[in-house]
C-alpha positions in Angstrom: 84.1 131.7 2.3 85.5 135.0 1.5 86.7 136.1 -2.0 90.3 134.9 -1.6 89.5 131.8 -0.5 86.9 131.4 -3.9 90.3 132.6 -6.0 92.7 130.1 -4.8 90.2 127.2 -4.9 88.5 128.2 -8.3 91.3 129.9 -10.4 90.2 132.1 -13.7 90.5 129.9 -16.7 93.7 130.6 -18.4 92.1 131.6 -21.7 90.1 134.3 -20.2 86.7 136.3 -21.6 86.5 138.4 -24.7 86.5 141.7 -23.6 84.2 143.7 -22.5 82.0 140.1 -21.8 81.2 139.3 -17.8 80.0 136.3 -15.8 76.5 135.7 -14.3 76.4 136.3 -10.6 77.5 132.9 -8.7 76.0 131.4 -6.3 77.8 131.4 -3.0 81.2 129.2 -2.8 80.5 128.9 -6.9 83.5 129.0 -9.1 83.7 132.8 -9.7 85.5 133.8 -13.1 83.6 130.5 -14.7 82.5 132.1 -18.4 83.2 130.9 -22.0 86.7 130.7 -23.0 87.5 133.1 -25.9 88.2 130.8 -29.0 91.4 131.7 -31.2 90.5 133.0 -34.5 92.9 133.4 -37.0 95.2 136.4 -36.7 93.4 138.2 -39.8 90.3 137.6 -38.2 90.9 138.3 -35.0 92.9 141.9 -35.9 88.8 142.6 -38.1 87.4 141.9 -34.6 90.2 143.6 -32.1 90.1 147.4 -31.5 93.9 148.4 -32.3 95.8 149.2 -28.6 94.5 153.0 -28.8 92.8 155.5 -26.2 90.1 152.8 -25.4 93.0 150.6 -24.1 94.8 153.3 -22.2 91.5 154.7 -20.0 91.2 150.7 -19.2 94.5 150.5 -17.7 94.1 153.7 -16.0 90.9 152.2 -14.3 93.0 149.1 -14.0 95.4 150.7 -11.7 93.1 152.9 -9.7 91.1 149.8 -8.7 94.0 147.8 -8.2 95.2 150.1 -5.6 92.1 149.6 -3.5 92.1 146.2 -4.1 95.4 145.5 -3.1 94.6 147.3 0.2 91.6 145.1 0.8 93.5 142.6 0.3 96.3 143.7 2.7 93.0 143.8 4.9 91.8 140.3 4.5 94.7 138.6 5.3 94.0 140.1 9.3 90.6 139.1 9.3 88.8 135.4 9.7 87.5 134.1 6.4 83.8 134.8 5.5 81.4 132.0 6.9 84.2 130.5 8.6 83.7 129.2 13.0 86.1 132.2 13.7 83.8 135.2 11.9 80.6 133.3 14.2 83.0 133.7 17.0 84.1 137.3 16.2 80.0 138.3 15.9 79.6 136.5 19.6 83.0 138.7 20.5 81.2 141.9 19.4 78.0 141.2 20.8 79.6 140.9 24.4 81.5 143.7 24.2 78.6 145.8 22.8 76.7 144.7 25.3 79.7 145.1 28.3 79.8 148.7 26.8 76.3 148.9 27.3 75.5 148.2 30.9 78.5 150.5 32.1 77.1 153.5 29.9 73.3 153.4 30.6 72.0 150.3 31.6 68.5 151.2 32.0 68.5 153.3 28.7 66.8 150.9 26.3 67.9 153.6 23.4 71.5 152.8 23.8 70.9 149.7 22.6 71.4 151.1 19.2 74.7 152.8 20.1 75.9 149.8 21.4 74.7 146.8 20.1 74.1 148.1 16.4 77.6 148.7 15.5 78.2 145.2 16.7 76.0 143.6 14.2 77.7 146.1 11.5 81.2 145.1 12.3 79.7 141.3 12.3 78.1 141.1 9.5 81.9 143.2 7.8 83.6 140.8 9.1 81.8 137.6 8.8 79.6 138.2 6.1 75.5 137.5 6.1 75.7 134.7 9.0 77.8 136.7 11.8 75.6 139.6 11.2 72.4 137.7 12.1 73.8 135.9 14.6 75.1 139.6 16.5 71.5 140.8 15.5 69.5 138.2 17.1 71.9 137.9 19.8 71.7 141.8 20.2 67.8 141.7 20.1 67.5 138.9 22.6 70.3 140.6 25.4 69.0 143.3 24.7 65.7 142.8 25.8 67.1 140.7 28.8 69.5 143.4 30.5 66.4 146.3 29.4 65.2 146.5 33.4 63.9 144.7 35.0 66.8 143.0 34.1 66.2 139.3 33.5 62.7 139.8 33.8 60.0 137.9 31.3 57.3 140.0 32.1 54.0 140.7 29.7 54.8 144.1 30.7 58.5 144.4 29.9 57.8 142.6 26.5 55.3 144.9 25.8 57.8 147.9 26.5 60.4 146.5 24.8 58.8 144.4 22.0 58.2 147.5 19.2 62.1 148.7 20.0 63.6 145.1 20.0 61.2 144.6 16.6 63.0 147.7 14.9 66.2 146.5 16.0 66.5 143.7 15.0 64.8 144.7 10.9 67.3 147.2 10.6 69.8 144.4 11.3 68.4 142.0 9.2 69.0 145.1 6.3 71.8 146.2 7.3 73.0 142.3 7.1 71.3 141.8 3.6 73.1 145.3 2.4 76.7 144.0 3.8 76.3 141.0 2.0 75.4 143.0 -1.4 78.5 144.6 -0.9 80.6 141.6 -0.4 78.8 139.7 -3.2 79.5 142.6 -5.3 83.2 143.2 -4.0 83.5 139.2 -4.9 81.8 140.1 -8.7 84.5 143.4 -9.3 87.8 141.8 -8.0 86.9 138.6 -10.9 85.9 141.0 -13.3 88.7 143.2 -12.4 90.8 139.6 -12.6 89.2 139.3 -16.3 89.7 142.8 -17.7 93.6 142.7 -16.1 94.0 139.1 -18.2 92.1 140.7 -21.3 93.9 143.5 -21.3 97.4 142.1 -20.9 96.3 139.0 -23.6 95.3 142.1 -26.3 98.8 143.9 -25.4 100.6 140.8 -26.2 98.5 139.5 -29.4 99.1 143.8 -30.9 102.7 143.1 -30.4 103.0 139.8 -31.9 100.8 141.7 -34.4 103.1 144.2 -34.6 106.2 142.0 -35.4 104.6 139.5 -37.9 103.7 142.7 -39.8 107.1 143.7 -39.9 108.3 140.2 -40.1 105.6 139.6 -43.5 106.3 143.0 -44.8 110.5 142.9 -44.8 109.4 139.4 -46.3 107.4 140.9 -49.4 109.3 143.6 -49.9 112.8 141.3 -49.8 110.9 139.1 -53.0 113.0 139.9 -56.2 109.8 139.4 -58.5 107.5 142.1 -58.9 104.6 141.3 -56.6 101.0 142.7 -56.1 98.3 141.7 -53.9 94.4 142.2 -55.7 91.5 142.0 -53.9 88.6 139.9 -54.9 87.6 142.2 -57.4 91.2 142.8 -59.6 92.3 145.7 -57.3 95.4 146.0 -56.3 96.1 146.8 -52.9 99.5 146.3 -52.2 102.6 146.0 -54.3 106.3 145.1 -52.8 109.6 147.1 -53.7 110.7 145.0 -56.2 107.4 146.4 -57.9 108.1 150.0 -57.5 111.8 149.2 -58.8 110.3 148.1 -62.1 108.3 150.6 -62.6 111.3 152.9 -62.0 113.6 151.5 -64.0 110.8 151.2 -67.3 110.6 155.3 -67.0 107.2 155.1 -65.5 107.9 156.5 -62.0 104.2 157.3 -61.7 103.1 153.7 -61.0 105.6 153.1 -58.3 103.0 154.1 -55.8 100.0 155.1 -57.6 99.6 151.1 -59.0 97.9 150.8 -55.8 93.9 151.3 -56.2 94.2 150.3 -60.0 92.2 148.0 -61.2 94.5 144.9 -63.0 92.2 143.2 -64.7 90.9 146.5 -66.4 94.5 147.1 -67.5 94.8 143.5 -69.2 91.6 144.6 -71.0 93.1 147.8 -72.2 96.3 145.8 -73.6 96.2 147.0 -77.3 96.6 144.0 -79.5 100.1 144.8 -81.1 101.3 145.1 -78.0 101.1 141.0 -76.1 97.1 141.5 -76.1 97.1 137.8 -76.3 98.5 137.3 -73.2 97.0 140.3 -71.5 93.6 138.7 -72.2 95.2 135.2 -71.6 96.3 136.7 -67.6 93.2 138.4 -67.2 91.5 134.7 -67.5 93.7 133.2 -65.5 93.2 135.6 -62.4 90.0 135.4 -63.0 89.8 132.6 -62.5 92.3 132.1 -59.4 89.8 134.8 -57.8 86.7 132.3 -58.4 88.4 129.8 -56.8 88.2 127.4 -59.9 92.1 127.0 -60.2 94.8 126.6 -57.6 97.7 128.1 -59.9 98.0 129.9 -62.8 101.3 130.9 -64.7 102.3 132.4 -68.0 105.2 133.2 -69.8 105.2 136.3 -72.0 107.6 138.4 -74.0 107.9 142.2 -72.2 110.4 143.9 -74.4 111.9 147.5 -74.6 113.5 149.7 -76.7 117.1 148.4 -75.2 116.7 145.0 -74.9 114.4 141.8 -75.3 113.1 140.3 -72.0 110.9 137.9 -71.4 108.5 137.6 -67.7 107.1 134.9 -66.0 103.5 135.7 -64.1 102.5 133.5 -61.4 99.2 133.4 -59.7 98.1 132.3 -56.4 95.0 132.5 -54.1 95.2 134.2 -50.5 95.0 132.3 -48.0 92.9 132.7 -44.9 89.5 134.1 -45.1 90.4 137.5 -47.2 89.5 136.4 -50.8 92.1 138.0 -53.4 95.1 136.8 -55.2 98.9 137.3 -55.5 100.4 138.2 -58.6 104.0 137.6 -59.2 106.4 139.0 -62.1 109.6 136.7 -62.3 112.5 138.4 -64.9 113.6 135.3 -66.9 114.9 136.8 -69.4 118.5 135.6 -68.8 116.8 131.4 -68.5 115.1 132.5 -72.2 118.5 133.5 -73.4 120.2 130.1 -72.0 117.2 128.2 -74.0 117.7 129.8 -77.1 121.8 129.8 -76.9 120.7 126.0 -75.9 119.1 125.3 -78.9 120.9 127.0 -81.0 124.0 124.8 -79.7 121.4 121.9 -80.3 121.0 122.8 -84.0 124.6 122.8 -84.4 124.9 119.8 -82.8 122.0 117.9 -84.7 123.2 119.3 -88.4 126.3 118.0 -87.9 127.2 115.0 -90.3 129.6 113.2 -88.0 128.7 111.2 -84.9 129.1 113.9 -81.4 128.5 111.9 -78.5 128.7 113.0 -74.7 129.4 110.3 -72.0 129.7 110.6 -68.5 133.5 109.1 -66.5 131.7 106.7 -66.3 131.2 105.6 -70.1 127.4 106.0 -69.6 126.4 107.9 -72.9 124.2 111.1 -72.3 124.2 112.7 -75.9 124.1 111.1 -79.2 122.9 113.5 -82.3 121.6 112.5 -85.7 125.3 111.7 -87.1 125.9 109.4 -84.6 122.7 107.9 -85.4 123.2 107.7 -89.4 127.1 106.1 -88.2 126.5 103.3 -85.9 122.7 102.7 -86.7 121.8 103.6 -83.1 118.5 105.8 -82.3 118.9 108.5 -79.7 116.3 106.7 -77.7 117.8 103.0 -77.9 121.6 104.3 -76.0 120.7 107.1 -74.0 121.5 105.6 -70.7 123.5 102.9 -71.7 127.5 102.3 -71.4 129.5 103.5 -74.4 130.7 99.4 -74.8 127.5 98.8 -76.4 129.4 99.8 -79.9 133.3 99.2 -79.0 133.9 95.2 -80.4 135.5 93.4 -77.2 139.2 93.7 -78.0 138.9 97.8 -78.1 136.9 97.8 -74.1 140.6 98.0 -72.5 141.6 100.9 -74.9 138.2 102.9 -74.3 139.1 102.8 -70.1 142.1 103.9 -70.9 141.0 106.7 -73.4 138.2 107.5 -69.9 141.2 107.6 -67.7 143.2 110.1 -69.7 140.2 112.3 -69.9 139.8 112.8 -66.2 143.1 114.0 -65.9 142.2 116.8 -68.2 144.0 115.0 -71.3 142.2 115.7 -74.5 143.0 113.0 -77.7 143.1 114.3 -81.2 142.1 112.0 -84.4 143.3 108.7 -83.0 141.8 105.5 -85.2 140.1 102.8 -83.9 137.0 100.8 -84.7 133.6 100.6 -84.0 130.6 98.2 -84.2 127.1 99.2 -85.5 123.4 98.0 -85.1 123.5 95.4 -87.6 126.8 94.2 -86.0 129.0 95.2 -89.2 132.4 97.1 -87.9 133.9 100.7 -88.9 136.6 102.6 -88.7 135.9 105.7 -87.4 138.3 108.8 -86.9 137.9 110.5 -82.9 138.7 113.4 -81.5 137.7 112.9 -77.7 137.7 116.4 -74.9 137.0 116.8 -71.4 133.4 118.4 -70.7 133.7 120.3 -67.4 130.8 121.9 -65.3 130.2 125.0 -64.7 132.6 125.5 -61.4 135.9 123.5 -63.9 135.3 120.4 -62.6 135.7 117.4 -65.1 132.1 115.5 -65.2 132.3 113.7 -68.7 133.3 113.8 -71.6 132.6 115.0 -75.4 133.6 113.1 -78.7 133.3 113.8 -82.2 133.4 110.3 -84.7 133.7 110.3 -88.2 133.4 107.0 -89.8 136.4 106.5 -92.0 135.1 103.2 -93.4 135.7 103.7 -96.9 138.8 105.9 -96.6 140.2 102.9 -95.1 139.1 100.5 -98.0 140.6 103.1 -100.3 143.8 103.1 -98.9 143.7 98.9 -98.3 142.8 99.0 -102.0 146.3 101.1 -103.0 147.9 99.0 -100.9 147.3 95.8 -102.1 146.7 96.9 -105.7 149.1 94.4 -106.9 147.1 91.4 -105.6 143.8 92.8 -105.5 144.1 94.0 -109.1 142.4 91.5 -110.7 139.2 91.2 -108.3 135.6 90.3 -109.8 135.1 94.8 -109.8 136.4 96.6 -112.8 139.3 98.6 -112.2 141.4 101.4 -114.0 144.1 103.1 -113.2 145.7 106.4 -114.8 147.5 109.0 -114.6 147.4 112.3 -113.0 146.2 114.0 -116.2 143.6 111.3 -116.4 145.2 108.7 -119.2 144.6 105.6 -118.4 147.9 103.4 -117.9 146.3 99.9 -117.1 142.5 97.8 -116.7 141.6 94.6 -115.2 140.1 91.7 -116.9 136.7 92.8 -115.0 136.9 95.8 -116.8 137.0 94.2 -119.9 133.6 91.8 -119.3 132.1 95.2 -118.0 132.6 97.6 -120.6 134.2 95.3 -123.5 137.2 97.1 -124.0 140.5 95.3 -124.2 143.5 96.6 -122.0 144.9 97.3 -125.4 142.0 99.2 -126.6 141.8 101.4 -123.4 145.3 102.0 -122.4 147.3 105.6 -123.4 143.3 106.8 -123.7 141.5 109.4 -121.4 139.1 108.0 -119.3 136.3 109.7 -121.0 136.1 106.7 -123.3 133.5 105.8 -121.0 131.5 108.7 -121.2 127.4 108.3 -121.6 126.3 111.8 -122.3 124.2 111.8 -119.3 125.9 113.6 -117.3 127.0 117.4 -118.0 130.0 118.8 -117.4 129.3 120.3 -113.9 129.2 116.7 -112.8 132.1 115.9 -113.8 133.7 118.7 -112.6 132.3 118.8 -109.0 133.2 114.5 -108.9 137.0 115.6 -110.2 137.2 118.5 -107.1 135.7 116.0 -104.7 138.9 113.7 -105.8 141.2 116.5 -105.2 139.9 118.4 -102.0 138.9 114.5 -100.2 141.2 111.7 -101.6 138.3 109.6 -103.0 134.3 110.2 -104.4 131.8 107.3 -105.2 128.7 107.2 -106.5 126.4 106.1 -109.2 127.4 107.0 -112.3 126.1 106.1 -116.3 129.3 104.9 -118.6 129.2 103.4 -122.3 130.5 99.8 -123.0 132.0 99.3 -126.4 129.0 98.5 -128.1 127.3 101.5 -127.4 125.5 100.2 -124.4 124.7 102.6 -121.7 124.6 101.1 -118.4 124.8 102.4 -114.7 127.4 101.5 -112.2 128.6 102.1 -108.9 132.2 104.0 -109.2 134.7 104.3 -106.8 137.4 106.9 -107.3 140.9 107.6 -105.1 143.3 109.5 -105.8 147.3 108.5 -105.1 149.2 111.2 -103.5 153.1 111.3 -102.8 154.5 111.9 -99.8 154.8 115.6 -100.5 150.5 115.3 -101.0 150.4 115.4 -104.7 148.4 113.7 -106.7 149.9 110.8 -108.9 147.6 108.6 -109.6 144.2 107.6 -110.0 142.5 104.5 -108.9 138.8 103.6 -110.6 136.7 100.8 -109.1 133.0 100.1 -110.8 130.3 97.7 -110.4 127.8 96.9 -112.9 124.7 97.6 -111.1 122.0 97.4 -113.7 120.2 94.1 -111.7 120.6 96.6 -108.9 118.9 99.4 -110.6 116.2 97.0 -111.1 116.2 96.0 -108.5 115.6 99.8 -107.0 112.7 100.0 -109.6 111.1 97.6 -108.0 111.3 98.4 -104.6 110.3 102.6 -105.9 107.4 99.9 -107.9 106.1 98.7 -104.1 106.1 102.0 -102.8 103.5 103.3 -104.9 101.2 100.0 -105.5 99.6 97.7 -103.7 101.8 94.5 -103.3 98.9 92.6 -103.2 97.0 93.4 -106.0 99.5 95.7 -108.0 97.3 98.4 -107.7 97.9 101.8 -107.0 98.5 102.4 -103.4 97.1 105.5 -101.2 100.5 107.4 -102.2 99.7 107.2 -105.5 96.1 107.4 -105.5 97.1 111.3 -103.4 99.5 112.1 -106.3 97.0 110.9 -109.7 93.8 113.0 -107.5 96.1 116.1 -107.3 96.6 116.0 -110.9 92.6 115.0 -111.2 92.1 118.1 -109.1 94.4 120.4 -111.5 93.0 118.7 -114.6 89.1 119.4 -113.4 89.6 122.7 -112.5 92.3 123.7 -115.9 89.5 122.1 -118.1 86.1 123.1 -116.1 85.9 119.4 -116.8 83.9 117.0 -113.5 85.6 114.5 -112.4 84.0 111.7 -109.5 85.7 109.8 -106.9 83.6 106.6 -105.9 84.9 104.8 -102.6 84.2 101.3 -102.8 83.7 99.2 -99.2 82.8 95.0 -99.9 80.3 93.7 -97.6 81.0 91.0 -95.2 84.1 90.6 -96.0 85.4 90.0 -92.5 83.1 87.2 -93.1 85.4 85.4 -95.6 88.2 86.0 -93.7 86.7 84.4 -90.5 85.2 81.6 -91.9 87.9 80.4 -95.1 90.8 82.4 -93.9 93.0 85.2 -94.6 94.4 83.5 -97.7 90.6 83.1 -99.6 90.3 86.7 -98.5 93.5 88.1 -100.7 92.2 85.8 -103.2 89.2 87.6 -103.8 90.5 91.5 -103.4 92.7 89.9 -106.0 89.7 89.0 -108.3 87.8 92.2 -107.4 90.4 94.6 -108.2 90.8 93.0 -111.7 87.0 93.8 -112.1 87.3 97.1 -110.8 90.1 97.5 -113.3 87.6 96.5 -116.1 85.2 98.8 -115.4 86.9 101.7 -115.7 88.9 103.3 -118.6 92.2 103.6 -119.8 92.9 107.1 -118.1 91.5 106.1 -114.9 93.2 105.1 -111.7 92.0 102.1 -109.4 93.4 101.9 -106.2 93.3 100.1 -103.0 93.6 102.0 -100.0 94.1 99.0 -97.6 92.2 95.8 -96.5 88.9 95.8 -98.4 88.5 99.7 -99.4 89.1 100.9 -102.7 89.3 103.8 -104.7 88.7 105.0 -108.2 89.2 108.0 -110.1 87.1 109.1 -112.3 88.4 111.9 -114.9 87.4 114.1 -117.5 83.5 113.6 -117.3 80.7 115.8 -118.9 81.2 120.0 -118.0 77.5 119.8 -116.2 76.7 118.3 -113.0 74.2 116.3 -114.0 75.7 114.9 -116.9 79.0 114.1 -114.7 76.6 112.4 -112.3 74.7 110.3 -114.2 78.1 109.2 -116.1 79.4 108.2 -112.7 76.8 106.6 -111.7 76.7 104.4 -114.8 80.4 103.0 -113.7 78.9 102.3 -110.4 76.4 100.6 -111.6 78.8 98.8 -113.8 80.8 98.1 -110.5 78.2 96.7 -108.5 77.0 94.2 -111.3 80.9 93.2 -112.2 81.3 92.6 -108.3 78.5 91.2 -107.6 79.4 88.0 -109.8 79.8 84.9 -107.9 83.4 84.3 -107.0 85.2 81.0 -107.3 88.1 80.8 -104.9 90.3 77.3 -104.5 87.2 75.6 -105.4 84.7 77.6 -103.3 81.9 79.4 -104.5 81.7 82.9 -103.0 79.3 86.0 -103.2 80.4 89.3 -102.3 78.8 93.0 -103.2 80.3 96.0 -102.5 79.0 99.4 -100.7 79.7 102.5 -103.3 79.8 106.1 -102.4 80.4 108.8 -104.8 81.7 112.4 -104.9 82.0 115.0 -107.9 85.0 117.4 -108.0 85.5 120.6 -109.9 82.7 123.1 -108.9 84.1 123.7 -105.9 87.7 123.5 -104.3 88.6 121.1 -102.5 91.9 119.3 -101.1 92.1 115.1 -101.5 91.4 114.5 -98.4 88.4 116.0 -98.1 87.5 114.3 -101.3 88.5 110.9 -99.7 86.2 112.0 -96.6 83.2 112.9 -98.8 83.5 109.4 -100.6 83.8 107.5 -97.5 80.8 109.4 -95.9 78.5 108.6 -98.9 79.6 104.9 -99.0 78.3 104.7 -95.4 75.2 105.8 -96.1 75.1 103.3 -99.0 75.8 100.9 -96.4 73.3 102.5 -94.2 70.7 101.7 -97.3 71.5 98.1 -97.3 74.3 97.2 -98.8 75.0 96.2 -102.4 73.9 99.9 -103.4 75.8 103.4 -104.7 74.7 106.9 -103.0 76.0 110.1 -104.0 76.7 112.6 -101.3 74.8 116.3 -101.7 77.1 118.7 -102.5 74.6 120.8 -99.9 76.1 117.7 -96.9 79.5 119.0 -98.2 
């Protein structure tokens, strides 16, 4: 089979060789062009393994063409000839032999030397032709006619043979080389036209991979120069090797024209390291640890926002940090201007702020009612936190009879119809109504377009009850609240029986006087005068206020003052409504009473107890004076609660805090910090440390034996001791809470001892 024949029934693989890498030699009618298939590495790769298209490439394709001329004319050649090996070459050979040997006869048929003439180029054309088989078959056949037409002719003859043997012997070895050597040739013609195949696909698969190189450089580059941010490319080590446009822009534009090209080869993280501190060191060290760590591979992103101001203006950057891909380690460092999103947030919150300080109630709400901002006033108006309506319709404070109105009011505004201080009411938390006063606008987007709305509520509530109060004066008049009325210069002109009870003064008594009749002396004349401007400038003031009844009493109550203006706005009257609230006040005491002591056992609670060790703490250290704090733990007590219940147990920090309390003196404080911990204050010991101590210790000791007393609680006998630690204060500083940490530190190891004991802590543990 001749090499055509092996490249139409084996065909190259389509992925080629590397180059410059051949096949074994084949064995005859073997696949030819058979190798390893060239695996495709990545492009960055394979560019670190690919010679760029240069002079190399060119004297290959000059060889490419030269040999592709003679092996197209071969080929041109073959297509005239019988296949290699095939019945037709064996035929041929037999063709040339009987010819050579036709030619023969007529020349010199007796001359055995012409058999070389004649016959020889037979077996060469043969063994061209036909390949290795032909030519042996021409060189035996040559050999064996040969002999036979030598004279005698057709004679077998010891003596012929012997004449002819040695020439016939030569013959035919030179055939049998000159055979071998044809085939060498054709086995080598069959090697160069696959490896010419190979280098041809090689060479045309490099030309096409450099363009596509080519392009997707161009393609990346118009890419990374097109970025806005400033970017820059670092190698594994912080270099930077490459930096885009946008780069070189910003180092124009910041007067350093220098770096617009020479950035390239500096070393970044160096430069974060020579950040000097005044100048965002902190986040210069703060990047240098993030690339760092981007270049170890120990993070997949890093970013950081920090300030990058000039003389002109303050900006602000963004840096973000990613890993190359691919098999080049490095990273890519992008600068992002936000300076104009900093300026948003801050014009944001400063809108916020205005928003949020606002005493009446601003709410935003979508078309569709649903609310989407509700500030602190609206939160102090209907009782609503932010967090309980965000999200929800704007019915959930309209009472049902207003719903129809509010769709209306939602209507209006999406035709770009703002409303202006229209009155309606509202419903809070608790489920109480108000009247509130609204002003309602459209809230457009940024393009105009209409995508909510914005209200502003003021609740109107007692406005309201001021002017129902004028208007039903003459009915209401005699109500169970004190009332007065006067005149514009503050004379009173008539009083209610309530105001009579309250304050004891007959309407005879108190009319054609001034209202300071009532005066207390609390109050100074700022007071008065900023209550009397509120009247005038608002219609109305109430508040708590401290009057005199007849007797001299002085009592607080709860005054309500409006003032009643003409049509033309002035002021004619004055209407004064008051409430006794001295239960009121006490009962305010008590409630201020329960914020600083225990409910349970009326002792002072951990507010307290802060306040009376600050002053213990300025005491100490005014007088040089130790004081101790001993932090008092009962053992078992969960016991008790387990086994008689959580009533026994109050029962008995009932009985131990009245011991506590008679342990200690006069000056000190007792307190309970919460379920079975307590706390006592020791102040004004002995100047000297040891002194102090042991005087401390002596009240713990006291503690422990008062506590230790058997308990009888509804009937039950019960045991309890407690666990003491003690602290000294005023050698060295200290705040309360450290104190209260020291304390509770030495009562656990107290505990740790085994209960029913007292340990100090070192001032050394301290």
């Amino acid at each position: 089979m001749n090499a055509r024949q092996d490249e139409t029934a084996h065909p190259a693989p389509a992925s080629g060789v590397a180059p410059g890498m051949v096949c074994a030699q084949p064995a005859r009618g073997a696949p030819v062009g058979a190798g390893p298939a060239a695996s495709h590495s990545p492009l960055s790769q394979f560019r670190a393994e690919t010679p760029p298209k240069s002079e190399g490439v060119k004297s290959a394709g000059d060889a490419e063409k030269s040999a592709a001329s003679v092996l197209n004319w071969i080929q041109r050649l073959e297509w005239r000839l019988p296949p290699c090996g095939s019945p037709a070459s064996y035929l041929a050979a037999l063709a040339l032999t009987a010819v050579a040997i036709a030619v023969r006869l007529i020349m010199a048929p007796v001359d055995v030397g012409l058999q070389y003439l004649t016959l020889f180029p037979a077996v060469i054309l043969a063994a061209v032709v036909g390949g290795f088989g032909p030519g042996i078959l021409a060189t035996v056949l040559g050999t064996i006619l040969g002999f036979h037409f030598s004279p005698p002719h057709l004679s077998f003859s010891i003596a012929s043979l012997t004449t002819n043997l040695w020439p016939d012997f030569v013959f035919c070895l030179a055939g049998l080389i000159v055979c071998l050597a044809i085939e060498t040739l054709h086995r080598y013609r069959v090697k160069y036209v696959t490896e010419l195949t190979e280098v041809r696909k090689n060479a045309a698969r490099i030309a096409r991979i450099n363009d596509a190189l080519l392009d997707s450089e161009a393609f990346s580059l118009s890419v990374f120069n097109a970025r806005r941010e400033q970017v820059a490319v670092l190698d594994e080590h912080g270099v930077i090797v490459a930096v885009n446009e946008g780069w070189r822009r910003f180092a124009r534009e910041n007067g350093a024209p220098e770096l617009a090209e020479a950035s390239v080869g500096l070393n970044y993280l160096t430069a974060c390291a020579n950040a000097p501190d005044h100048l965002h060191g902190t986040e210069a060290s703060g990047a240098a640890a993030g690339i760092r760590a981007i270049l170890r591979g120990t993070m997949d992103e890093f970013t950081l926002e920090y300030p990058c101001h000039s003389p002109e203006e303050d900006r602000w950057l963004n840096m973000r940090v990613t890993p190359l891909s691919g098999s080049r380690r490095g990273a890519l460092v992008a600068h992002e201007n936000i300076t104009k999103r900093k300026q948003m947030e801050k014009a944001l919150m400063h809108h916020a702020a205005i928003i949020e300080s606002s005493a009446d109630a601003i709410i935003g709400k979508t078309l569709e009612g649903f609310i989407t901002i509700w500030n602190r006033g609206a939160e102090q108006v209907f009782g609503y936190g932010r967090d309980e309506v965000l999200g929800q319709h704007i019915s959930l404070v309209i009472p049902e009879p207003y719903r129809d109105h509010e769709r209306k009011v939602l209507a209006e505004i999406a035709n770009g119809v703002a409303l202006k201080h229209y009155q309606t009411v509202r419903r809070r938390k608790d489920g109480s109504l108000i009247d509130i006063s609204v002003t309602i606008s459209p809230l457009r987007d940024a393009m105009g377009k209409i995508v909510g709305a914005s209200k502003v509520a003021r609740d109107i509530t007692e406005q309201k009850r001021a002017e129902q109060e004028l208007r039903i004066a003459a009915t209401a008049f005699e109500a169970q609240e004190g009332m007065i009325i006067a005149d514009a210069n503050n004379i009173i002109l008539r009083v209610n029986r309530a105001f009579t009870r309250s304050t004891g003064y007959a309407s005879e008594e108190a009319v054609g006087r001034h209202v300071r009749l009532l005066k207390s002396g609390r109050h100074d004349a700022a007071f008065y005068a900023e209550m009397w401007k509120t009247v005038r400038r608002e219609g109305s003031w109430q508040g708590e206020i401290w009057n005199r009844r007849k007797n001299g009493e002085v009592y607080p109550e709860w005054l309500t003052i409006t003032a009643v203006k003409n049509r033309d706005g002035e002021i004619t009257h004055y209407v004064g409504t008051h409430t006794d609230i001295t239960s009121r006040k006490a009962a305010e005491d008590e409630i201020k009473h329960l914020a600083f002591y225990d409910p349970l056992t009326r002792l002072p609670n951990r507010r307290l107890l802060m306040d009376r060790l600050h002053q213990a703490l300025a005491t100490s250290s005014r007088t040089g004076r130790e004081g101790a704090l001993l932090f008092i733990d009962l053992d078992n007590f969960k016991t008790l609660n387990d086994s008689l219940g959580h009533d026994m147990g109050d029962l008995l920090l009932q009985e131990v805090a009245l011991r506590l309390s008679a342990c200690v003196r006069e000056g000190d404080t007792v307190s309970r910090l919460g379920g079975d911990e307590f706390v006592v204050v020791l102040e004004v010991l002995s100047e000297t440390s040891q002194e102090a101590r042991a005087q401390a210790e002596g009240v713990g000791s006291k503690m422990l034996a008062a506590i230790g007393q058997p308990y009888m609680l509804a009937g039950h006998e019960f045991h309890s001791t407690p666990s003491i630690g003690i602290t000294l204060f005023g050698r060295r500083e200290r705040s309360p809470v450290e104190l209260l940490k020291e304390a509770d530190l030495a009562m656990y190891r107290a505990k740790a001892a085994g209960r029913n004991t007292l340990r100090f802590l070192d001032p050394a543990d301290g």
